[in-house]
N, C-alpha and C positions, 0 to 999 in steps of 0.2 A: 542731046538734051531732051528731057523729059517733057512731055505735049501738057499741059494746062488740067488735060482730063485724067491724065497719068498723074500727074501730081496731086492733084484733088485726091486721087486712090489711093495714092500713097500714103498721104497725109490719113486718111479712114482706117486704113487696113492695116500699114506699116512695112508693107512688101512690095515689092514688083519684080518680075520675071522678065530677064533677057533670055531669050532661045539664040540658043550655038552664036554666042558671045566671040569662040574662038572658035576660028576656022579651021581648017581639017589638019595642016600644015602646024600649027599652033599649038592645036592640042595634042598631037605628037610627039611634038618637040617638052611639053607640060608632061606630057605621061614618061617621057624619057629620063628627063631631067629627075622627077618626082621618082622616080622608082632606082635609084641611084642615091637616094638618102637614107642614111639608116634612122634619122634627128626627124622634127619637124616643127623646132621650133625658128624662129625669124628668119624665113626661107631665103633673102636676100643676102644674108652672111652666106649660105650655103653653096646658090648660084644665084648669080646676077640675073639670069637667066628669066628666072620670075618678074623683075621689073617689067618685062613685055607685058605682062597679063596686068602688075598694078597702076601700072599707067596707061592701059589699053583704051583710044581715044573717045569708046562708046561707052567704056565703063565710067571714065572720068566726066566723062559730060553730063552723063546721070547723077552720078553721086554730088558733081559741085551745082545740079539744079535742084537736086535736093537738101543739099545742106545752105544754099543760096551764098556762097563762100568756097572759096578755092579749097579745097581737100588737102590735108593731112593723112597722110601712112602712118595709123598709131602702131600697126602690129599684123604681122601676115605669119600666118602660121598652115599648117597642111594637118591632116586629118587620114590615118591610112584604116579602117576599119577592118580589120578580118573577120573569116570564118567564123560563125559562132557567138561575137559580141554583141549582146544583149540591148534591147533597148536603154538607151538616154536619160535621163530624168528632165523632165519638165524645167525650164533655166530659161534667165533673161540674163544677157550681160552684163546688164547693170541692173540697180534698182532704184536709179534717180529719176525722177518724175519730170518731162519739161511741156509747155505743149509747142515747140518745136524741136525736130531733129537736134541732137547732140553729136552722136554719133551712130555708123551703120557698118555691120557685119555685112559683108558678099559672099556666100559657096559659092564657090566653080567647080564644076563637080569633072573628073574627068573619065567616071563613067555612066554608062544610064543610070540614073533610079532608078531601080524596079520596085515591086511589093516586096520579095525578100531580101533586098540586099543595103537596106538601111536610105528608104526614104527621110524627107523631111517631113517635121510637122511642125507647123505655124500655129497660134489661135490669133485670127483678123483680129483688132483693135485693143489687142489685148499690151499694147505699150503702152495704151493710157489708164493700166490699171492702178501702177503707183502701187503697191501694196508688197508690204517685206512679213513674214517672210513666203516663200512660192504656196502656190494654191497649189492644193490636192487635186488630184485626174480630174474628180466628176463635179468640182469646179473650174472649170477651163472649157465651157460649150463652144459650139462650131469649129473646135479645131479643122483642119485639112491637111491632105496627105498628099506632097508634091513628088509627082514621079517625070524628071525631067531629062531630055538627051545631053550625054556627055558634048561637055564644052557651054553649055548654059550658063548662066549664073540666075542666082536671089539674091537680092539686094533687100536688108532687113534692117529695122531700124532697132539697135540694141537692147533696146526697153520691150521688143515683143518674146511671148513666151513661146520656147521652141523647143526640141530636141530630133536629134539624130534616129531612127528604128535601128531594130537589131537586125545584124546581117546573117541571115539565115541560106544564104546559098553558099558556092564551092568557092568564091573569086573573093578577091576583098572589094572594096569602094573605098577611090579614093579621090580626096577633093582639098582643093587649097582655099584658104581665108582670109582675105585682106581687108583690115578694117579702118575704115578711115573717119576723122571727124574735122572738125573747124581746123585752120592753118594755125589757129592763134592757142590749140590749147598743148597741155601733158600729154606726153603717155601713159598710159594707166597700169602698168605692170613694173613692177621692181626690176625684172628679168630684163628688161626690154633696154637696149647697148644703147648708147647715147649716139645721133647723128653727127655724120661728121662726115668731109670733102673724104677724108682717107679709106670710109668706108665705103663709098659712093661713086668712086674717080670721073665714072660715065656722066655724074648728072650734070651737063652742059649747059642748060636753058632752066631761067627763072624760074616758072612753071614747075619742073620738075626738083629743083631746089628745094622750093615752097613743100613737092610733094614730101619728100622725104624727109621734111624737120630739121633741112642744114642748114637755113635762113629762112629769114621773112623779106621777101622778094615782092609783095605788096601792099597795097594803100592800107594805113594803118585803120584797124579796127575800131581808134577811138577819135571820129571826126573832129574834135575842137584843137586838134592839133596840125599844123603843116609847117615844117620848115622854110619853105618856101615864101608865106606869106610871113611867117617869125610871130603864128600865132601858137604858142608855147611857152615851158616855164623853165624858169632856171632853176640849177640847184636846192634851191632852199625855196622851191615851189611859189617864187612871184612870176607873176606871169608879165612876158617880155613887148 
């Protein structure tokens, strides 16, 4: 769980950095897995394998003290950059305006950033910018340039403006991306396979139900209602 001062920054900036997220073991097992794909779209159909890292219990407890709501896996995808591939264009995931969290991109990166091999670049505060469509370079001041040890993560909140640099050295860079938002919403991609016990068999525990979007496994989102006390409405919306 994120400290009070951590969150404050979060809330300012839109980012926060975990250093070697995954331990040495982990991320081995992430780079095995991951170079054993030819795809990389919803890395969970591909290997289960991944769910270590999306429900990883340091990742989760950041992401549900920043979204103040148990998390949702809207979409986990991986990222292989090779040799040669140019810088990124400037992109926010979204471009809905809220002034809290919606939803948050994570890189895990599973090799170092360096300067040549396709760091990240942020611009701080710039998810509160609300404006469609993306700003030109030399509108986009204080960007930074994250060069982090493999096994890290960023933890980004969708609405910041970001991209990928070009990977200018011999190795590629690669990183996986799991994005999570509220328990209670969509997924936002067409593409993206609808949850379900068949596709999931492992998820055992409430919790991890909730994470994957195969039930709602907690206290409903809209207080005026509890079946318990049979403060609720019937059919035809009279309240009982």
């Amino acid at each position: 769980m994120l400290s009070p001062d951590q969150l404050q920054a979060f809330e300012q900036n839109g980012y926060h950095l975990i250093d070697n997220l995954l331990n040495h073991d982990l991320l081995e097992q992430m780079r095995y897995a991951f170079d054993r794909l030819d795809r990389y779209r919803n890395l969970l159909d591909l290997d289960d394998s991944f769910l270590q890292v999306a429900s990883h219990p340091v990742l989760y407890s950041a992401i549900a003290s920043i979204l103040n709501s148990p998390p949702q896996l809207l979409q986990f995808d991986g990222i292989n950059r090779q040799s040669g591939q140019v810088d990124q264009t400037w992109h926010a995931d979204f471009l809905f305006y809220c002034d809290r969290p919606l939803m948050l991109n994570v890189g895990i990166y599973l090799d170092d950033l360096k300067p040549n091999n396709g760091p990240l670049y942020l611009v701080p505060k710039s998810h509160r910018f609300g404006q469609l469509p993306a700003p030109n370079s030399d509108q986009l001041p204080d960007q930074v340039c994250l060069m982090v040890s493999a096994g890290s993560a960023v933890i980004f909140d969708c609405a910041l403006w970001h991209r990928g640099g070009g990977n200018f050295s011999d190795q590629p860079r690669r990183a996986i991306f799991p994005t999570y938002g509220h328990y209670w919403m969509k997924r936002f991609e067409s593409w993206m396979p609808e949850p379900a016990t068949s596709r999931f068999p492992n998820a055992n525990t409430p919790e991890l139900r909730t994470l994957l979007g195969i039930s709602l496994e907690q206290p409903s989102a809209y207080s005026g209602y509890d079946e318990n006390l049979m403060v609720r409405k019937d059919q035809d919306g009279n309240w009982l």
